[in-house]
Structure formats: structure tokens, C-alpha cells
N, C-alpha and C positions, 0 to 999 in steps of 0.2 A: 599429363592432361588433368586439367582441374573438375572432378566432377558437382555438379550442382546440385543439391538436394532440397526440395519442400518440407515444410513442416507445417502441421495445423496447431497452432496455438488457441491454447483459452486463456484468455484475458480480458482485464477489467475494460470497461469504455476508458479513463482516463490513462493505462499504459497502452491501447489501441491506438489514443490522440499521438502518444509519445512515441512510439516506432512511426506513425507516418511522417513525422518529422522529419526521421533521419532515411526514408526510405528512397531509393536511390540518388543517397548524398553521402559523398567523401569527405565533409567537411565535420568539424568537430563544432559542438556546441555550447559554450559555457552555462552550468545549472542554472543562474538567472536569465539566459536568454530560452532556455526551455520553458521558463516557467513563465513567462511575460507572453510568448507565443501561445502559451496553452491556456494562458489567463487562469492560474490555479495560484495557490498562496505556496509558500517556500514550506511549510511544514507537507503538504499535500506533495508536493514536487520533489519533497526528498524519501516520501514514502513509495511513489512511481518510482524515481530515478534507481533507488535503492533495491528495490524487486529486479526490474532488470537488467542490472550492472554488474548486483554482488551475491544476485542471489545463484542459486543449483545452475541455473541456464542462464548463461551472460550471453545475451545476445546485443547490450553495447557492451562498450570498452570505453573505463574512465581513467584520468590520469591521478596521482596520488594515492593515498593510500587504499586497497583493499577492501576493506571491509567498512570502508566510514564515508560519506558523502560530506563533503566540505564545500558550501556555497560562495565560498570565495575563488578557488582554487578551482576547482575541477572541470575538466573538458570530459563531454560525452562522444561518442562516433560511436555507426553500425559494428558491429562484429563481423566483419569478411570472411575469417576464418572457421565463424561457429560450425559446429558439428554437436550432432545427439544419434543417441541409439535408438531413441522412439521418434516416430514420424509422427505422433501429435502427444504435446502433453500441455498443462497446464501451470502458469507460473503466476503464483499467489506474491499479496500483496501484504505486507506485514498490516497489522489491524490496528494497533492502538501502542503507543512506546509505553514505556515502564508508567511514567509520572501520569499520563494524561487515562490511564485503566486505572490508576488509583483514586484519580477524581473520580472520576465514572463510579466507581465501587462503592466512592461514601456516597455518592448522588443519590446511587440505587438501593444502600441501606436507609440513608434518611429516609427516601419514599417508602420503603419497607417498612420502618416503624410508623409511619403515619397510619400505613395500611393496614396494622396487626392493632395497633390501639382502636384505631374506630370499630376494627370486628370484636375486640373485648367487651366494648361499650354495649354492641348489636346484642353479643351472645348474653351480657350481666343482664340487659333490658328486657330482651327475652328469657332469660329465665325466672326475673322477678317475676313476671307475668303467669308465669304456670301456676296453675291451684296447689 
């Protein structure tokens, strides 16, 4: 006899969208039909799909390989057989890939120098000014 168990997940609103998709459906999904129903862009939809497919707690099951999302190729479906030792945990959503933290990074030093030059200019203005 197969027993059934709940779990409390914490999760983001956009992998909340992505489990009621497949939620009481046996059918498999391919990554672009996830993402057309969820009306999210393919970079967003392989950051959900990714979290939970390949991540610690695979609560769907993709076909191909492992550890990589491939939006050609890949069929999603629930996890039937999931099992955890904790009855509520939390499954994180990767944040930012390699390339697009490193944009991010020169963004937020250009803004940084802008921001240390004008306080140099405050702090020489104000110190002319002292007797």
C-alpha cells in the first residue's frame, strides 16, 4: 500500500504558477508550453523550471539530461514518486547566471563611481570653505 504524504513548501509566486500546472495531471509538458501558459520569457522559465527539476527536491521529472534545461528537448511531469524527510522545507530559485551578475556588477560599480566622485567634490567644497 502506497502511503501519501504532504509537504509545506515555500516557494516563489512564479514556481507556485509552475506546480499548478502540472497539479493533478499525468501528462508531460514541453519547456515552451510551460512558459507560453505562464506567460514568462524562456530565461525566467528555465530559472523556475531549473529550481524544480534539478534542484535538492525534484518535485517534477524532466527528460534529458540532468542537470541542464534544454528548451528544445525537454518534457516536464509531477513527481509521483517524490519523497522528503522534512514535511515543509523551502526550494530556492537560482538568482542571477554567471554572465548576466557580471553585468549587474559593472552596473553597480559604474553607479558607485559616480557616487564616490560627487562625495569627493562635497567633501573638497566643504573643506575649502573652513577658516
Amino acid at each position: 500500500m502506497l502511503r501519501t504524504r504532504s509537504y509545506d513548501l515555500l516557494v516563489s509566486t512564479f514556481q507556485a504558477i509552475a506546480l499548478l500546472l502540472f497539479h493533478n495531471s499525468h501528462v508531460s509538458l514541453a519547456f515552451r508550453d510551460v512558459c507560453e501558459r505562464m506567460r514568462i520569457d524562456s530565461a525566467t522559465g528555465r530559472r523556475v523550471l531549473h529550481s524544480l527539476a534539478c534542484g535538492k527536491h525534484r518535485v517534477l521529472l524532466k527528460t534529458g539530461h540532468r542537470k541542464v534545461i534544454d528548451p528544445a528537448l525537454d518534457q516536464f511531469k509531477p513527481n509521483k514518486l517524490f519523497t522528503s524527510k522534512l514535511k515543509r522545507f523551502s526550494i530556492t530559485m537560482p538568482v542571477l547566471d554567471a554572465e548576466r551578475r557580471r553585468d549587474l556588477e559593472s552596473d553597480v560599480q559604474h553607479q558607485r563611481n559616480f557616487s564616490i566622485d560627487a562625495t569627493c567634490v562635497l567633501l573638497s567644497s566643504y573643506c575649502s570653505q573652513l577658516p
